[in-house]
C-alpha positions in Angstrom: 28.2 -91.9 -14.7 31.7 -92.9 -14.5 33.6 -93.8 -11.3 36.3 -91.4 -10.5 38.5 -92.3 -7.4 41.8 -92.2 -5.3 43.6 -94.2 -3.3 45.2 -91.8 -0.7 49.2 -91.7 0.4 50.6 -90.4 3.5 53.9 -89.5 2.5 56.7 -91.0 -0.3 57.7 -93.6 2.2 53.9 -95.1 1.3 53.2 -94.8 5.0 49.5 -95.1 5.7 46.9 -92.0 5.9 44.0 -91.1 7.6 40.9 -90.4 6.2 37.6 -88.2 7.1 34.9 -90.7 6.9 31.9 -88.8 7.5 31.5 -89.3 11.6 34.7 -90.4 12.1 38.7 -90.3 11.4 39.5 -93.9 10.1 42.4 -95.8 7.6 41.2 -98.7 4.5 38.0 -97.5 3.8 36.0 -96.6 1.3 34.4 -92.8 1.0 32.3 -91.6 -1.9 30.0 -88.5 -2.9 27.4 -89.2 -5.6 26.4 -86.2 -8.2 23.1 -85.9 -9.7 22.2 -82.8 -12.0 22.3 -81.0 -15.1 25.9 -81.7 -15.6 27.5 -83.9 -18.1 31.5 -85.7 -16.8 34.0 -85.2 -19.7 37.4 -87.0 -18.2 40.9 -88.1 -19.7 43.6 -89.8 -18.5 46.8 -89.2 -19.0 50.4 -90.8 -18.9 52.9 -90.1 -21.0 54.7 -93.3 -20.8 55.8 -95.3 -24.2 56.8 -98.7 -25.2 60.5 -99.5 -24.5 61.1 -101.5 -27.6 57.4 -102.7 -28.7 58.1 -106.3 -27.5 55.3 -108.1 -25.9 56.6 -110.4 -22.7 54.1 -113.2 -21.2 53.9 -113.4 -17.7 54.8 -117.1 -16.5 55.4 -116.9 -12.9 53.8 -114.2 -10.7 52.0 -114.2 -6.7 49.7 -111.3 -5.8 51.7 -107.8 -6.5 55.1 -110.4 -6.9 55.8 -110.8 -10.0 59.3 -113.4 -10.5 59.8 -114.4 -14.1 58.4 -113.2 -18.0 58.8 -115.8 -20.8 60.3 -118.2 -18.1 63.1 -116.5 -17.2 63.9 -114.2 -14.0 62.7 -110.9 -14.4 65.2 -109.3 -12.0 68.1 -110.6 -14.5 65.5 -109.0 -17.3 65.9 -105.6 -16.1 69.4 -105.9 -14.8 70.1 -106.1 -18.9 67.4 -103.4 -19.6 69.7 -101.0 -17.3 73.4 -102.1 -17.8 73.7 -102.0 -14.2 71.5 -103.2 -10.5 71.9 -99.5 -9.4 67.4 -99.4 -9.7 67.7 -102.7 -7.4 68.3 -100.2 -4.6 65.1 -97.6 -6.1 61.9 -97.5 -4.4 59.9 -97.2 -6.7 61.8 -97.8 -9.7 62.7 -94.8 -11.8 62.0 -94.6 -15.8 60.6 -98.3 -15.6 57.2 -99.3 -15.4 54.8 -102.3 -17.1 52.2 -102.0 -19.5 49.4 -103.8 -20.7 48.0 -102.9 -23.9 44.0 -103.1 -23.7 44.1 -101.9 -27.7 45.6 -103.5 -30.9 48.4 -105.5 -30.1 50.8 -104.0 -32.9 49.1 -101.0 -33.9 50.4 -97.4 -32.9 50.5 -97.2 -29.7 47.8 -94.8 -28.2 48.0 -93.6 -24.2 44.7 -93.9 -23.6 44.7 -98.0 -23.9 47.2 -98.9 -21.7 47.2 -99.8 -18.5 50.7 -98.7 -16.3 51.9 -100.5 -13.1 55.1 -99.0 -10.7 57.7 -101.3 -9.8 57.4 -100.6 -6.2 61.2 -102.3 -6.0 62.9 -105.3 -5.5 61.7 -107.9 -3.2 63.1 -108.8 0.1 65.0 -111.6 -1.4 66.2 -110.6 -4.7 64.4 -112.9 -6.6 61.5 -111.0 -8.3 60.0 -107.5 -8.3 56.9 -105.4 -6.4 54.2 -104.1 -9.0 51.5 -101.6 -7.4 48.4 -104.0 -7.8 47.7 -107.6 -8.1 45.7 -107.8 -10.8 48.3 -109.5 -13.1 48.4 -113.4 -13.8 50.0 -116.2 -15.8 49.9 -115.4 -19.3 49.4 -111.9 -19.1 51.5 -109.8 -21.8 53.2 -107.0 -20.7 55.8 -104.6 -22.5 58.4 -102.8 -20.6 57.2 -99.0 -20.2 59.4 -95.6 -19.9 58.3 -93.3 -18.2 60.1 -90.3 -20.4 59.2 -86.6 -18.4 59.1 -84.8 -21.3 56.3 -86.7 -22.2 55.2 -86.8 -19.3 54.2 -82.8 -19.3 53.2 -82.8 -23.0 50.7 -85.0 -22.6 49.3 -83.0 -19.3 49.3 -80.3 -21.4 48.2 -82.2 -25.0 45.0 -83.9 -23.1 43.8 -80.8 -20.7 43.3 -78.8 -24.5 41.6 -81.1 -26.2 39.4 -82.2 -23.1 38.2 -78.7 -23.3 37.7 -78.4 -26.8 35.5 -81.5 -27.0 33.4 -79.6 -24.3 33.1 -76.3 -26.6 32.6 -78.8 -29.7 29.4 -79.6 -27.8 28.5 -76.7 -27.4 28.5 -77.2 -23.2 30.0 -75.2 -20.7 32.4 -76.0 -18.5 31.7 -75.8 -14.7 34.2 -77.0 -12.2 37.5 -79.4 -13.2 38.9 -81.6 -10.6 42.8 -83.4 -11.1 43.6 -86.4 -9.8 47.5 -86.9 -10.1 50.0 -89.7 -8.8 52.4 -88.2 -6.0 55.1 -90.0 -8.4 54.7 -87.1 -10.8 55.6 -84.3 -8.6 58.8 -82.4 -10.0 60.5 -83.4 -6.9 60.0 -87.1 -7.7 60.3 -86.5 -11.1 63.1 -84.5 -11.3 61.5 -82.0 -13.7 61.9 -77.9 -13.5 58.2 -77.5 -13.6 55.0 -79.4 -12.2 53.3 -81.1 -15.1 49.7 -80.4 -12.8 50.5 -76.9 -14.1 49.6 -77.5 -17.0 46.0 -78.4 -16.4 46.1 -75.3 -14.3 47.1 -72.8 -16.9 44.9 -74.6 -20.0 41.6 -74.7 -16.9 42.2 -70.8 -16.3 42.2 -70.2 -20.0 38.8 -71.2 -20.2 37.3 -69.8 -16.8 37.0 -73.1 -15.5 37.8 -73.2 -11.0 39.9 -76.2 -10.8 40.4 -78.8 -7.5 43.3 -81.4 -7.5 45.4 -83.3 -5.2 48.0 -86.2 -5.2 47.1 -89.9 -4.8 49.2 -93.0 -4.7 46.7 -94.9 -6.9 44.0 -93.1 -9.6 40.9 -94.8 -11.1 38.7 -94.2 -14.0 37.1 -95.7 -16.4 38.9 -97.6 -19.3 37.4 -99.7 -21.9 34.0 -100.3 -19.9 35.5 -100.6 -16.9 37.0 -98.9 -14.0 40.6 -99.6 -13.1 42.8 -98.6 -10.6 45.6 -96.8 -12.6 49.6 -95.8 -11.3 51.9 -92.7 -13.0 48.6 -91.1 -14.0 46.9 -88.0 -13.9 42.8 -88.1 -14.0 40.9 -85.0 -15.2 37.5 -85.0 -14.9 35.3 -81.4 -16.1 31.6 -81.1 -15.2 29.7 -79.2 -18.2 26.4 -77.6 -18.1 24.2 -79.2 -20.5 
């Protein structure tokens, strides 16, 4: 069974939340439900974001979630050039930017499904590197600059919820009950979009009769490549089908 998860937000601000945990109302901890039955998961995850220019950068100096230079030189100066400007040194997180790590070939056509997406969460403190979501980067780690393009963004909500479902009917199984989990980030308020790329999944979900439960998260995981990750600027959907 894969492992589908959340990591909850209390507001934009990332202000801590509270969370049910069974017998009591607590914060940082861990709460699960395990399914058994005659069901079968069918997930996808979905992104939309694309290479910046398909040039692959190697970590060389990072701490934690800090991340200060790529290919030995400052990474603030990096992205100052990337923009033309420092206006995103005063973003929180950073708009249209985020990093990727590509888990599939490292020149072939880029697919969504293989890479992994961290939020620069902003500027440090003192202006000499930048904030990515989780710490699971190190030295020597190669990364390519990310843009996080809207347009996409909804397409591939929409692209992935159809052929999700398809699979299912391919399968011949039914589909029972959907859940979406989607990053706050992709909100049309955040976004800036005129319409919420979650209703997407809604409308495709309805088409097939399928009830549908979602909510937004700060951080998503599911499995990728044998393993399950804690994802950022993603949207999870995960359908139950009858066998």
């Amino acid at each position: 069974m894969p492992i589908i998860g959340a990591g909850v937000i209390g507001d934009y601000a990332f202000n801590p939340t509270k969370q049910f945990c069974g017998s009591y109302v607590g914060s940082q901890s861990v709460v699960g439900v395990a399914l058994t039955g005659s069901f079968r998961p069918y997930f996808r995850i979905m992104h939309g974001c694309t290479p910046l220019d398909g040039v692959y950068h190697k970590i060389t100096k990072i701490e934690g979630s800090a991340l200060y230079e790529i290919d030995g030189k400052p990474i603030v100066e990096i992205i100052d050039k990337l923009y033309g400007n420092q206006d995103w040194r005063n973003q929180r997180p950073v708009n249209l930017l985020t990093i990727g790590v590509n888990h599939g070939r490292r020149f072939g056509r880029p697919k969504e499904g293989n890479y992994v997406n961290r939020l620069i969460t902003g500027i440090l403190p003192n202006g000499e590197g930048i904030g990515i979501f989780e710490p699971d980067f190190e030295i020597g780690t190669e990364i390519q600059f990310m843009l996080r393009d809207n347009t996409k963004m909804i397409e591939s909500a929409m692209k992935n919820s159809v052929e999700l479902m398809q699979e299912i009917k391919a399968d011949g199984r039914e589909p029972l009950f959907g859940l979406y989990i989607d990053c706050a980030g992709r909100t049309a308020t955040c976004s800036n979009t005129t319409t919420e790329e979650a209703a997407e999944v809604q409308e495709v979900l309805k088409q097939y009769n399928t009830p549908l439960f979602g909510f937004y998260s700060v951080v998503e995981v599911a499995p990728l490549l044998q393993k399950s990750r804690g994802l950022d600027w993603t949207g999870v959907l995960i359908v139950l089908a009858k066998e």
